[in-house]
C-alpha positions in Angstrom: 4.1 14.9 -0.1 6.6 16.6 2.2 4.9 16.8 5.8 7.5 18.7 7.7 10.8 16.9 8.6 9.4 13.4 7.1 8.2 13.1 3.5 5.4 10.6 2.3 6.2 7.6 0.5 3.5 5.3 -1.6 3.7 2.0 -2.9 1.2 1.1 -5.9 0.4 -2.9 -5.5 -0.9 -5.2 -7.9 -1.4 -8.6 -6.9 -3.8 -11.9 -6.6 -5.0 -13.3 -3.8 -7.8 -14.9 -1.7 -10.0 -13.0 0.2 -8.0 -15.0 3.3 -4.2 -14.0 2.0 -6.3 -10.1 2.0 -7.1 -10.1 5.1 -3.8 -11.4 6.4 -2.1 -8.8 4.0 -4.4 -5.5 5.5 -3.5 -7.3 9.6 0.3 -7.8 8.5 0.2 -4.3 7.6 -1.0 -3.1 10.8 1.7 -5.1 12.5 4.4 -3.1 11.1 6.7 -1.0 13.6 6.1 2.1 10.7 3.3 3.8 10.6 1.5 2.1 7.4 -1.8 3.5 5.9 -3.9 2.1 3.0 -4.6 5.3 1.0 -6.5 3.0 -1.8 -8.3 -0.2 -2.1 -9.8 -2.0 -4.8 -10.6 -5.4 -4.5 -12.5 -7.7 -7.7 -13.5 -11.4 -7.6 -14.6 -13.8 -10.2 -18.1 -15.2 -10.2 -18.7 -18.9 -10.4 -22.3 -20.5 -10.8 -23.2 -22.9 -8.3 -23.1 -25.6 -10.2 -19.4 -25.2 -11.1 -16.9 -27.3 -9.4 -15.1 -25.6 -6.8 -12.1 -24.0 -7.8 -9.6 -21.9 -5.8 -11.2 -18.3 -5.2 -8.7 -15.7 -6.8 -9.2 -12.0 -5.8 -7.7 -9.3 -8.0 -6.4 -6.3 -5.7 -5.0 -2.8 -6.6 -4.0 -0.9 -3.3 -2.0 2.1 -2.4 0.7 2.0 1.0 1.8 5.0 2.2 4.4 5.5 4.7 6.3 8.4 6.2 10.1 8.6 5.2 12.8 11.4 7.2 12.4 14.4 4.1 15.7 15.2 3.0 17.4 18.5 3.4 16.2 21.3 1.4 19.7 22.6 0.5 18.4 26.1 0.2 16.7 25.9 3.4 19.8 25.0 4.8 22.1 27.9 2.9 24.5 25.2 0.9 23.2 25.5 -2.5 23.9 29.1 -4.4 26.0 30.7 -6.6 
């Protein structure tokens, strides 16, 4: 989506996780020197009985990243394209 001089950029991610590598993934994102947003988040988990041995929690996540990107020129706009 073209938002005056910079243009919108998303990422679609599919990935599994803990709820711990999650969290560091959502506070890593806020780190970044771009402007980052989540636009979508969908997190599922497994469900174990109590009586199971303990296994390694695995959470499935489908998210969305967008970020802003300079929009390139629209060569119209700027009078190169024509015939």
């Amino acid at each position: 989506m073209k938002k005056g001089a910079y243009t919108e950029v998303a990422v679609q991610m599919e990935i599994q996780t803990s709820t711990e590598g999650l969290a560091t993934l959502l506070a890593g994102l806020s780190r970044q020197p771009t402007i980052l947003r989540v636009r979508k988040l969908s997190a599922t988990s497994g469900m174990f009985s109590m009586g199971q041995v303990q296994r390694k929690e695995v959470v499935v996540v489908s998210m969305e990243v967008a970020g802003l990107s300079p929009a390139p020129l629209d060569e119209k706009a700027a009078g190169g394209g024509g015939a």
